[in-house]
C-alpha positions as CSV (number, residue, x, y, z in Angstrom):
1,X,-95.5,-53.4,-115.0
2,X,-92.8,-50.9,-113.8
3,X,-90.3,-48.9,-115.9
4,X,-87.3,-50.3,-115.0
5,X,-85.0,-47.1,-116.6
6,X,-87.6,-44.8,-114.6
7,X,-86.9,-46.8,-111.3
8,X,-83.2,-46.1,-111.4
9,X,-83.8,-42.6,-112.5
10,X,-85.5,-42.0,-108.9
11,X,-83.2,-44.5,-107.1
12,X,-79.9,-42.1,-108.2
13,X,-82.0,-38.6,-107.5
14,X,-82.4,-40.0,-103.7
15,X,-79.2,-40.4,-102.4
16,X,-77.4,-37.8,-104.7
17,X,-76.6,-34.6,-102.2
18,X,-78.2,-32.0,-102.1
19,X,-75.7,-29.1,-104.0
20,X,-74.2,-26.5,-101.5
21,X,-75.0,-23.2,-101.8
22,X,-72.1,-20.2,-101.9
23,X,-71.8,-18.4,-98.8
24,X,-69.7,-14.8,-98.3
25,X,-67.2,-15.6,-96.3
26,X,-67.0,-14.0,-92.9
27,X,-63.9,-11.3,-92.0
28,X,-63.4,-13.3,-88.9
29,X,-62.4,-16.0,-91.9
30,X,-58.5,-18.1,-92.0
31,X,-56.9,-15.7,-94.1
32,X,-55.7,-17.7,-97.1
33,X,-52.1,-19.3,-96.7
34,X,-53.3,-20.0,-92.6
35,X,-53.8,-23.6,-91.7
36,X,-56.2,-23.4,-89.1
37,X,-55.5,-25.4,-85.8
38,X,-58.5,-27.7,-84.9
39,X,-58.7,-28.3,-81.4
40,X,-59.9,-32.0,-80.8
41,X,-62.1,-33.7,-78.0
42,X,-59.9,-35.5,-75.5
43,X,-60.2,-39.5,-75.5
44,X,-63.0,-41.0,-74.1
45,X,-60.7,-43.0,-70.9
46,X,-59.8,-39.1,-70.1
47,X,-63.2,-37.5,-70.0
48,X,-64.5,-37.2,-66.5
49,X,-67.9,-35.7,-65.9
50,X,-67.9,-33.2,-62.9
51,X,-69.5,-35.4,-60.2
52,X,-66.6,-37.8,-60.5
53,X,-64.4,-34.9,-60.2
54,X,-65.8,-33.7,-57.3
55,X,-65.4,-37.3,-55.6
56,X,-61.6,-37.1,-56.8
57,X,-58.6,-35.6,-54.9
58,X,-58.5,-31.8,-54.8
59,X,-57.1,-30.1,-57.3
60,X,-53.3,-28.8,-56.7
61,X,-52.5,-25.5,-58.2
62,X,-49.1,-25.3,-58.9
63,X,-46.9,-22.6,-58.5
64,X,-46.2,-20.0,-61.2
65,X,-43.2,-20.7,-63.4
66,X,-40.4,-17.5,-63.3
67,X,-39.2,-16.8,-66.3
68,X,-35.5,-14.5,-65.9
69,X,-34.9,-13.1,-69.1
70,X,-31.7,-11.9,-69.7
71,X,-30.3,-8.0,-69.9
72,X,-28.7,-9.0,-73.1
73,X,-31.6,-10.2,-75.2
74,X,-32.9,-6.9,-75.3
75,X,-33.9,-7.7,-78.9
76,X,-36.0,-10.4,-77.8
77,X,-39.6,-9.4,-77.3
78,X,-40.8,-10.0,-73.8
79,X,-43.8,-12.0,-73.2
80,X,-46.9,-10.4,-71.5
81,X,-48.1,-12.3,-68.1
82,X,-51.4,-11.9,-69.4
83,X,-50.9,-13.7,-72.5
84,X,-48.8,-16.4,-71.2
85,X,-49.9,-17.0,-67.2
86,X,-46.2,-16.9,-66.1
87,X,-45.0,-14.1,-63.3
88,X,-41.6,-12.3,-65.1
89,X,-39.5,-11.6,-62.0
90,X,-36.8,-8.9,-62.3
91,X,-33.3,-9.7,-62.4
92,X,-31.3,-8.5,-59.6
93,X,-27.5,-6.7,-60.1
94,X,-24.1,-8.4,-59.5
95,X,-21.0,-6.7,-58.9
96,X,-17.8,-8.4,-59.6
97,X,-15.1,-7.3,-57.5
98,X,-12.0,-6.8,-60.1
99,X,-8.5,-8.0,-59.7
100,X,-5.5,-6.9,-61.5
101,X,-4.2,-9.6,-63.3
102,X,-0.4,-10.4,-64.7
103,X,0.4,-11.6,-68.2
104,X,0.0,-15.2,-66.5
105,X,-4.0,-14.7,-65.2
106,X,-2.4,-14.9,-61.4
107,X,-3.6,-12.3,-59.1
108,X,-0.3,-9.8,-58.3
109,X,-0.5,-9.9,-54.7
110,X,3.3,-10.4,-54.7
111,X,4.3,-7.5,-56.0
112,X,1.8,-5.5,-54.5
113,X,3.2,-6.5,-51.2
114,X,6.8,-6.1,-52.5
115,X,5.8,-2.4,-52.6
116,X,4.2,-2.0,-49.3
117,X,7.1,-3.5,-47.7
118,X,9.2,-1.6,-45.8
119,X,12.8,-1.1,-47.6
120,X,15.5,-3.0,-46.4
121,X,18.1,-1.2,-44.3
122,X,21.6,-1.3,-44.9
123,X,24.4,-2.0,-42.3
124,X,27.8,-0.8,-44.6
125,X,28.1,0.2,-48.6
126,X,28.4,-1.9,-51.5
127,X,30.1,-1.3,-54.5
128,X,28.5,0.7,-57.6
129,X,31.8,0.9,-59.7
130,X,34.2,-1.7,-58.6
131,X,38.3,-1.4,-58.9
132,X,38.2,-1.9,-62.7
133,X,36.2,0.6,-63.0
134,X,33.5,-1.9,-64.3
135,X,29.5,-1.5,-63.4
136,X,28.4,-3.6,-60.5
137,X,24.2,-4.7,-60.0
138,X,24.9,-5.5,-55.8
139,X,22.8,-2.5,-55.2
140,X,19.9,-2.9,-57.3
141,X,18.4,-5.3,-54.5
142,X,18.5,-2.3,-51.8
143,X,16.7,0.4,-54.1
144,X,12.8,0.3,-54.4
145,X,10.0,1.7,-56.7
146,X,9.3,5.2,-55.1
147,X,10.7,8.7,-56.5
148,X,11.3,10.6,-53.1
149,X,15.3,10.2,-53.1
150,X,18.0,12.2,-52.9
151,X,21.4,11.7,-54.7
152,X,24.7,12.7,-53.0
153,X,27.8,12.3,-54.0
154,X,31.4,13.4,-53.2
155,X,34.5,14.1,-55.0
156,X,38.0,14.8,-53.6
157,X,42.0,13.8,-52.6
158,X,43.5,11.0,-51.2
159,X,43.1,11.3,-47.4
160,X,41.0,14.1,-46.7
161,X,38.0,12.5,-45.2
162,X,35.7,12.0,-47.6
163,X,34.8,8.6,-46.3
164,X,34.4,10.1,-43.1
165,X,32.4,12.7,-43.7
166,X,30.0,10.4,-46.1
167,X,30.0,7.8,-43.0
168,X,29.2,11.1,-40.6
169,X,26.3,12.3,-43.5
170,X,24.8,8.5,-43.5
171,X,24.2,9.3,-39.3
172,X,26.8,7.6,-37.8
173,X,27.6,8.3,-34.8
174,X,31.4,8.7,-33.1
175,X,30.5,7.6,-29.8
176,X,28.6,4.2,-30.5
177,X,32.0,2.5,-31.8
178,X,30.9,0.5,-34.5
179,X,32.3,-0.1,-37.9
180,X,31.8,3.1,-40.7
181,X,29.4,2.9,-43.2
182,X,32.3,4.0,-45.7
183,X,35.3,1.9,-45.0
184,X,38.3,4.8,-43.9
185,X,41.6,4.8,-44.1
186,X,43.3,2.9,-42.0
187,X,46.4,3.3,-40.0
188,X,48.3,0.8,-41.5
189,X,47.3,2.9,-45.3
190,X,48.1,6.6,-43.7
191,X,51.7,4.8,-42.8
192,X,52.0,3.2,-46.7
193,X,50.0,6.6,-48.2
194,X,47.7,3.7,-49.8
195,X,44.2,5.0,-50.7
196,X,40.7,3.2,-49.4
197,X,37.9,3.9,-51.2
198,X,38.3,1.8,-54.9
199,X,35.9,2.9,-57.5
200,X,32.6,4.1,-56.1
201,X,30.6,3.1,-53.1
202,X,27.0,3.3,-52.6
203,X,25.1,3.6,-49.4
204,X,21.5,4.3,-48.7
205,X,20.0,5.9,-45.9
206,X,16.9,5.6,-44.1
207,X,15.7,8.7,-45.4
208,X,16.1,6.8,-48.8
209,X,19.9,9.7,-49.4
210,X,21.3,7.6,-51.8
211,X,25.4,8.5,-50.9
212,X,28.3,8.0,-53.4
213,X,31.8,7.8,-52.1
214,X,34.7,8.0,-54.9
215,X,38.3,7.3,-54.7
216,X,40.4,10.0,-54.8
217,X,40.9,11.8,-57.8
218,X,44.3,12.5,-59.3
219,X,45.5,10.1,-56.5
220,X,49.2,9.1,-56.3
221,X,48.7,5.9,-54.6
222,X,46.6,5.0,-57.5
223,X,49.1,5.9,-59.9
224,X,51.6,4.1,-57.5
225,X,49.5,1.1,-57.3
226,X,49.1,1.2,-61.3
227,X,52.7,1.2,-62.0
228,X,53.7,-1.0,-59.1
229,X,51.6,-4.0,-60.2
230,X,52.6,-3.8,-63.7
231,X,48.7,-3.2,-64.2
232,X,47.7,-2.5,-68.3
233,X,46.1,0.4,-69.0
234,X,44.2,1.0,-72.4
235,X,46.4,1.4,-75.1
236,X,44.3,4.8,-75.9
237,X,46.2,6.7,-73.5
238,X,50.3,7.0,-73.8
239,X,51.1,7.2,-70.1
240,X,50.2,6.3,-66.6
241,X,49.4,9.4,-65.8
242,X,47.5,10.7,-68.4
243,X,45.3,7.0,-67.5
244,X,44.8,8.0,-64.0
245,X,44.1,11.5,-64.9
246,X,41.4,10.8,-67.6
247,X,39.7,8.2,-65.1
248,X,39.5,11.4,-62.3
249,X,37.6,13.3,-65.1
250,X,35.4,10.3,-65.8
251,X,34.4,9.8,-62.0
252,X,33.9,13.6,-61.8
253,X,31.4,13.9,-65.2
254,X,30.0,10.4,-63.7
255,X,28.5,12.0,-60.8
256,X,27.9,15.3,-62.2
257,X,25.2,13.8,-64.2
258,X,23.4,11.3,-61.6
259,X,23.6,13.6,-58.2
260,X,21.3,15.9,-56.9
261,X,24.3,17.0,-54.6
262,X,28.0,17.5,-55.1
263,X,30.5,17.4,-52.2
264,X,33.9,18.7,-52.9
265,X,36.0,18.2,-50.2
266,X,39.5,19.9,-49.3
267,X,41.6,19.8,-46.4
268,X,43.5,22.9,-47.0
269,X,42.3,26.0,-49.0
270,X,42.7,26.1,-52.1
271,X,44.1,22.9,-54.6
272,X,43.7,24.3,-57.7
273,X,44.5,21.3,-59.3
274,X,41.3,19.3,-57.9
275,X,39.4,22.5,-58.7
276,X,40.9,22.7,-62.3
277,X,39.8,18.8,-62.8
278,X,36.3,19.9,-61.5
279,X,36.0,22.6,-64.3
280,X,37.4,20.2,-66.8
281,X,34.8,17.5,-65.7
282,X,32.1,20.3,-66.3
283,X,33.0,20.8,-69.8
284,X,33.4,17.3,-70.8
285,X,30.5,15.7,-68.7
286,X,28.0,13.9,-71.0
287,X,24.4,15.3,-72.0
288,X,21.9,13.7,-69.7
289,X,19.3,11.7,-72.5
290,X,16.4,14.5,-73.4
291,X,18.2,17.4,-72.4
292,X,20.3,18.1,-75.6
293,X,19.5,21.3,-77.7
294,X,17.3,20.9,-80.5
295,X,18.2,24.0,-82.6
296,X,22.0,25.7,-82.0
297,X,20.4,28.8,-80.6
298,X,18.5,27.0,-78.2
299,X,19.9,27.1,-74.2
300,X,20.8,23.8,-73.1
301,X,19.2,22.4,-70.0
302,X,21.1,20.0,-69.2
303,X,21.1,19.1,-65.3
304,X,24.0,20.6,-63.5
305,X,24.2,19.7,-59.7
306,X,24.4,21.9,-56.5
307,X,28.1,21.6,-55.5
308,X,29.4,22.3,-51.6
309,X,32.7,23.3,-51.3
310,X,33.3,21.6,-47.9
311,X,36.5,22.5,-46.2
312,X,37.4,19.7,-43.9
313,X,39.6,19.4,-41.0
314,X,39.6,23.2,-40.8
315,X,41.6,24.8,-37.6
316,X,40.3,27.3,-35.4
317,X,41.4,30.2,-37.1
318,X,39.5,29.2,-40.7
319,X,36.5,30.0,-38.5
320,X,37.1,33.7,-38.6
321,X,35.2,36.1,-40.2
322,X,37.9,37.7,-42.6
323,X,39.2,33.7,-43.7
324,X,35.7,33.0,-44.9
325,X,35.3,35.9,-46.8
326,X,38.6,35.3,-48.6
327,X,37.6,31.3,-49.2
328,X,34.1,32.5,-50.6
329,X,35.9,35.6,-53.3
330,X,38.1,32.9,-54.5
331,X,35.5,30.6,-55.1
332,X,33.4,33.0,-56.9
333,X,36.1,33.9,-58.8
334,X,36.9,30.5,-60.2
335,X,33.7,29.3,-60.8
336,X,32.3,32.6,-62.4
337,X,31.3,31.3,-65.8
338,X,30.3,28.0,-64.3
339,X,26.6,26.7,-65.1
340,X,27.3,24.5,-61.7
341,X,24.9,25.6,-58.6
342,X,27.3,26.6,-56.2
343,X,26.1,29.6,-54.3
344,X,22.8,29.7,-52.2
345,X,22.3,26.3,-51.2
346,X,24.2,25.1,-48.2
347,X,26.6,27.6,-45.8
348,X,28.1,28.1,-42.6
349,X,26.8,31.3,-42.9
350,X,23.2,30.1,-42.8
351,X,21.4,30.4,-39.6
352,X,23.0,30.7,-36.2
353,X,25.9,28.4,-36.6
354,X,28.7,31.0,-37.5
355,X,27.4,34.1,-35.6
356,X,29.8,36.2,-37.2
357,X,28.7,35.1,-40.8
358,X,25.6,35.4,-40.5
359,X,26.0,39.5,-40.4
360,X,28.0,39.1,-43.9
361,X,25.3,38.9,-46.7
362,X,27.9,38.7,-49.1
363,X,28.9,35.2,-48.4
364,X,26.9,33.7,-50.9
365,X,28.6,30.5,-52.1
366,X,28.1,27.3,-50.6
367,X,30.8,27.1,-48.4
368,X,30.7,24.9,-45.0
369,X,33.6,24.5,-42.4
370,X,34.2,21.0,-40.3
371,X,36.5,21.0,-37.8
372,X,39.3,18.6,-37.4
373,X,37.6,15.4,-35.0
374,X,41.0,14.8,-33.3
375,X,41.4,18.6,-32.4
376,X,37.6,19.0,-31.4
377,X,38.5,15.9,-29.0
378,X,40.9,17.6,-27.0
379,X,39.4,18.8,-23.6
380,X,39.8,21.8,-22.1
381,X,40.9,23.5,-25.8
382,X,39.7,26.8,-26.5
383,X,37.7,26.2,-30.0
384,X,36.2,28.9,-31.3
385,X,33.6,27.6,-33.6
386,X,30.7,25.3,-32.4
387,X,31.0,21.5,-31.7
388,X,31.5,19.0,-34.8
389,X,28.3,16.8,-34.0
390,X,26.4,20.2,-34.2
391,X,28.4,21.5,-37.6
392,X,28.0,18.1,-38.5
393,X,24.2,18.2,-38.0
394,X,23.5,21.1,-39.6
395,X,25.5,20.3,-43.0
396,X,22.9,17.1,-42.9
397,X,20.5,19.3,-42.2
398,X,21.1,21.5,-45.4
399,X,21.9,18.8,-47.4
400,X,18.2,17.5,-47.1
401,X,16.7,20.5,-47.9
402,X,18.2,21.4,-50.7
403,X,15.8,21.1,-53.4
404,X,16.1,18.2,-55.9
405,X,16.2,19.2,-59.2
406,X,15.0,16.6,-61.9
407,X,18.0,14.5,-63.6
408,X,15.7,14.0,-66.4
409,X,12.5,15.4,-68.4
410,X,10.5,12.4,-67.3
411,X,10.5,11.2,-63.0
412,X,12.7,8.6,-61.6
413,X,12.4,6.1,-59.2
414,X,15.4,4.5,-57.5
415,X,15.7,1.7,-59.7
416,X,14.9,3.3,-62.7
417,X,18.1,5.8,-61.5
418,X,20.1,2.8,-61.2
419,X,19.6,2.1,-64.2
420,X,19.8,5.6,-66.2
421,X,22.8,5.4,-64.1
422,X,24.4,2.7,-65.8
423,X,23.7,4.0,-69.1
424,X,25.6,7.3,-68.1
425,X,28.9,5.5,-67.0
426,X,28.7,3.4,-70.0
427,X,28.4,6.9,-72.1
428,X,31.2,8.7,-69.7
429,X,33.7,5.7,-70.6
430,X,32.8,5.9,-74.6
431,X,32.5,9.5,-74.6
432,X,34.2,10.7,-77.8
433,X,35.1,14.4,-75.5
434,X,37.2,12.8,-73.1
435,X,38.9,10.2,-75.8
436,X,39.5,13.6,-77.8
437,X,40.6,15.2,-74.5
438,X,43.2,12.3,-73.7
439,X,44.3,12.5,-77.3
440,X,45.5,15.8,-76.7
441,X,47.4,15.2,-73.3
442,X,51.2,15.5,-73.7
């Protein structure tokens, strides 16, 4: 009879396991923390054996994937073809081709196109200061965006040309019969000694000379027109005269200030009036904006123009050696202490045009002679100075040679002279000088 306590004794000792022994752990071992990855059989309806694939379609290799890693994730590790399979393929430059762009995002092909574009060519002048004496814009259209310009202007008394002469400097010419640029004086104003040019006229060249064509200073038709038309003056001045005196100095400091050139034309030698005005003007002509002194012992450079004395409708005999000598003493006497640029410049003495001059290295001021057009007409009249086309060419001549002295610290273009122009009238008409120089008129 069998122990039955023994028979489960043996019965729990045979299927107990065995206890498993403690191995050292390799150091090929999961480092602790590592969940290894186990790698499983594929199903059993995906295992083909190798005879079955052999039977099967052939095997298509596909093509390598390209992976184009960007130039900015340069902080990004590349991977290594050998690691991955995949062929890195470099990636190639691009250029952009840049455009300049306006505040609205549109390409400025307008305004580039405005500035390759030829300027526009003007057929008679157009008013910068109109009979008021008020600023006018008409011209701002006709100026362009380029600083190679030269500013004439011309100053002078009723009737002695000065329109003519500006038309003659803008190249007109006598025998084609057209209409002047600058409007002159007409027949039926030489009979009622009415003046032409109102206010100043502006003109423009195709050598981009910017001419300036004033009314007459000190004019009597003026005065006559003032008094006539029961026209009101400002109640700053206390006569009609002293109104049309103080508006001659304003034109005269006006045009001081914006030209390069300064015409003074005369038709007899000398009215020391105009001249007197012209030295007035000097004194009482505004400071140009960055010119002013900064300390009192400082030299002021302000901009002073290169004035011509041009004596117009001059008759044979003004052509002589001994006449122009006189003209240019008296000249340098007057303007002695004058900072205006008035010798070296421009002369009938220059060159071959006055053979007699040219001998006479004295004759230093800028002096030039025009004869009188009707005279010069007359055939068969014994001149005695060269033809006015060719006195008349060589003045325009000089005149664009002259060099062209800055009007301000900084460069201008046309428009940006208009515009400095503007400010400059507005500063002549509210200058406290003249108002102090009116108040002091009789």
């Amino acid at each position: 009879m069998s122990d039955p306590a023994g028979a489960e004794k043996r019965r729990r000792r045979r299927y107990m396991p065995a206890p498993r022994k403690e191995r050292d752990t390799p150091s090929s071992a999961v480092p602790p923390g590592k969940i290894p990855i186990i790698l499983g059989a594929k199903p059993p309806n995906e295992r083909t054996s190798s005879v079955e694939r052999s039977n099967s379609q052939p095997i298509v290799v596909e093509k390598p994937i390209t992976v184009m890693k960007n130039r900015d994730d340069t902080h990004q590790p590349a991977a290594s073809p050998s690691h991955t399979g995949f062929t890195l393929a470099a990636k190639e430059p691009q250029y952009t081709i840049q455009q300049k762009l306006g505040s609205s995002g549109v390409f400025e092909a307008a305004s580039l196109e405005a500035k390759l574009a030829p300027p526009p060519i003007m057929k008679t002048s157009v008013h910068l200061v109109d009979e008021a004496l008020q600023w006018c814009d008409a011209a701002l259209e006709m100026l362009v965006e380029q600083t190679n310009f030269l500013v004439v202007g011309v100053l002078g008394r009723q009737g002695v040309g000065k329109s003519t002469v500006m038309s003659l400097l803008a190249g007109y010419k006598m025998e084609e019969q057209r209409s002047f640029y600058f409007k002159p004086q007409s027949s039926e104003h030489q009979e009622s000694a009415q003046h032409q040019t109102t206010g100043i006229d502006l003109f423009i060249t195709e050598e981009r000379m910017i001419l300036l064509d004033s009314q007459a200073l000190l004019g009597a038709s003026v005065l006559d027109h003032l008094i006539q038309f029961d026209k009101k003056y400002p109640a700053d001045f206390t006569s009609a005269e002293n109104c049309i005196e103080v508006q001659s100095i304003q034109i005269a400091a006006f045009l001081m200030t914006v030209c390069h050139v300064l015409i003074i034309t005369q038709d007899w030698f000398t009215d020391f009036n105009l001249l007197r005005l012209i030295q007035i003007a000097e004194m009482l002509k505004p400071s140009a904006p960055g010119h002013e002194s900064v300390l009192p012992h400082e030299e002021n450079t302000d901009h002073y123009p290169h004035v011509i004395f041009l004596q117009n409708k001059a008759k044979p005999e003004d052509f002589s050696i001994d006449i122009i000598s006189q003209m240019d003493k008296t000249l340098k006497t007057l303007f002695k202490n004058s900072k205006l640029r008035y010798e070296g410049t421009v002369s009938a003495s220059n060159g071959h045009i006055l053979p007699s001059c040219a001998i006479a290295k004295e004759l230093t001021t800028n002096l030039f002679l025009l004869p009188d057009l009707e005279t010069a007409a007359v055939p068969g009249l014994y001149k005695g100075h060269p033809s006015t086309i060719f006195m008349m060419k060589s003045l325009r001549n000089q005149i664009l040679s002259v060099p062209r002295l800055s009007l301000t610290p900084s460069t201008l273009s046309e428009r940006n002279w208009f515009h400095y122009a503007a400010r400059i009238w507005e500063s002549v008409k509210k200058s406290t000088l003249i108002s102090e120089y009116n108040r002091l008129l009789p």
